[in-house]
C-alpha positions in Angstrom: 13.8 -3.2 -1.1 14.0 -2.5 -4.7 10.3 -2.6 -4.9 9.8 0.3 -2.9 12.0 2.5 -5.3 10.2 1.7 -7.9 6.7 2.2 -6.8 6.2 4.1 -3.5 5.9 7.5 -5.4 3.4 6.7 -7.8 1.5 4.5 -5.0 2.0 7.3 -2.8 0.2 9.7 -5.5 -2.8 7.0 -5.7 -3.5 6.7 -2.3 -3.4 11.2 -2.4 -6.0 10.9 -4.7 -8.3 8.4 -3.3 -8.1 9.7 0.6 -7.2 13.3 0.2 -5.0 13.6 3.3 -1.3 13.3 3.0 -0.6 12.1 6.6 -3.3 8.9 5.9 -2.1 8.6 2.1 1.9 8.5 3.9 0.4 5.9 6.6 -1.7 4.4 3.9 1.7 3.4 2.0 3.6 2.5 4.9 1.3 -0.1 6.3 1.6 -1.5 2.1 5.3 -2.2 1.9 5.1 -3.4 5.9 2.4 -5.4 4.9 4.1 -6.9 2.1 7.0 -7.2 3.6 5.3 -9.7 6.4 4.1 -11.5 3.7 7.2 -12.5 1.8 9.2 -13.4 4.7 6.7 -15.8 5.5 8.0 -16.9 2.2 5.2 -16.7 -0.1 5.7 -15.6 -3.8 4.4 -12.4 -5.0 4.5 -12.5 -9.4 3.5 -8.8 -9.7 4.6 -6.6 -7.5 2.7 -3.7 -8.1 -0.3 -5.1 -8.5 -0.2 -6.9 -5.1 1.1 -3.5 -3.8 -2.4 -1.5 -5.4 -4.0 -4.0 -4.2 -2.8 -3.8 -0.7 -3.0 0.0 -0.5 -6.8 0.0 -2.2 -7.5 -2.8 0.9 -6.3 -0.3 3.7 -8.2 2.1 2.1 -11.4 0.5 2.0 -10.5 -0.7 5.5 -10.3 3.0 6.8 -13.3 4.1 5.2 -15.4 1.7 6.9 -13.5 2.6 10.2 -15.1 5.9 9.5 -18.6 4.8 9.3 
């Protein structure tokens, strides 16, 4: 997936700074491209890529932080 060579590092690095574990920030980015993955082969169009991806990511992270409450 061309996608995830072009953007896991620096979404990878985002998700570092926002959770500030690198086991949840590697999980965090995982559950993205799995995610998006899911999504296109349901065959859906996606026109920006990374934004969808940031989008994604920020989701799960909001997601986990209200796991935590």
């Amino acid at each position: 997936m061309a996608a995830y060579d072009e953007h896991a590092d620096a979404l990878l690095r985002h998700c570092l700074i926002r959770v500030r574990d690198r086991e949840i920030a590697k999980d965090i980015v995982q559950e993205t491209f799995s995610r998006t993955w899911v999504y296109l082969s349901e065959g859906k169009k996606i026109d920006y890529m990374r934004a969808f991806l940031y989008r994604v990511a920020n989701n799960l992270i909001v997601d986990g932080a209200r796991k935590k409450k």
